[in-house]
N, C-alpha and C positions, 0 to 999 in steps of 0.2 A: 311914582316913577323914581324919587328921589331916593327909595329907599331898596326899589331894584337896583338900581345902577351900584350903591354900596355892596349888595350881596354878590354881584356879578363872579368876583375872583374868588367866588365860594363856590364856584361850578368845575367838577373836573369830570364830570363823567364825560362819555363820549358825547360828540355833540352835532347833531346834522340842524341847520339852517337853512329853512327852503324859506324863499325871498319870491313873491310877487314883484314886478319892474314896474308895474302899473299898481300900486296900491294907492288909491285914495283915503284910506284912512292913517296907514302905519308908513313912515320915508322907509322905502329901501334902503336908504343909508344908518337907520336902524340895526341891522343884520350884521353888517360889518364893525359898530361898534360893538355890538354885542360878540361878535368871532376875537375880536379885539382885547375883552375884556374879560371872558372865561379863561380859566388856566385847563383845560382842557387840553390833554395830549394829542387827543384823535377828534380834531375837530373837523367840519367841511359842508362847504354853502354849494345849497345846487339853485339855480336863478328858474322863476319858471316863468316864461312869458307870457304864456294864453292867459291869464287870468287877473281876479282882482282882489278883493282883501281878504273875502270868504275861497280859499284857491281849492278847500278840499271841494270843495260843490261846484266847481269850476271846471272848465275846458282841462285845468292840469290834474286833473283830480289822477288819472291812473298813472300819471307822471308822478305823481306825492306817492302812490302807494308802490310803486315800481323801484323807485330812489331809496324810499324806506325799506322794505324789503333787503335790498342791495347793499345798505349801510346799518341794518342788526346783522344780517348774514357774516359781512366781514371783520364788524365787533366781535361776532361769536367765535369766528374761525382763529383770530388772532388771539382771544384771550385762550383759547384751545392748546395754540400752543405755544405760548408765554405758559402756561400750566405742565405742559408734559418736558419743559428744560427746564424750570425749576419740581 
C-alpha cells in the first residue's frame, strides 16, 4: 500500500474511478484519495450504489460497463481532436 500511494503522481493517463458506497472491503474514501493524487488531466468518479466490493458481478454491473464505454468513447473523441488542431 505504501508503495502505491508513492507511485500515485506517476499516473496521468485518463482516469475513470468507479466507487461502491457500500464496500466492506475497500473505504470509499479510498477513491477520492486516490482522484486526489493522480496528476491525471481527464479524471472522474462515477459512485455506484447497488453493490458491494466485487461491483462488476454485482447489481452495477451494466452500470460499470455503460460508464466505461461512455468515458473510452469520450477519451477517444477528445484525443481525435486534440490531433486534428495540432
Amino acid at each position: 500500500m505504501d508503495e502505491t500511494k508513492e507511485r500515485l503522481s506517476y499516473v496521468t493517463c485518463p482516469a475513470l474511478v468507479l466507487t461502491s458506497t457500500v464496500d466492506n472491503v475497500v473505504p470509499p474514501e479510498n477513491s477520492a484519495y486516490i482522484l486526489n493524487h493522480i496528476q491525471s488531466a481527464e479524471k472522474r468518479q462515477h459512485m455506484l450504489r447497488n453493490s458491494y466490493h466485487v461491483a462488476s458481478m454485482d447489481f452495477d454491473k451494466d452500470t460499470i460497463v455503460a460508464q466505461t464505454a461512455q468515458f473510452v468513447q469520450a477519451t477517444v473523441a477528445k484525443k481525435k481532436v486534440h490531433e486534428r488542431i495540432f
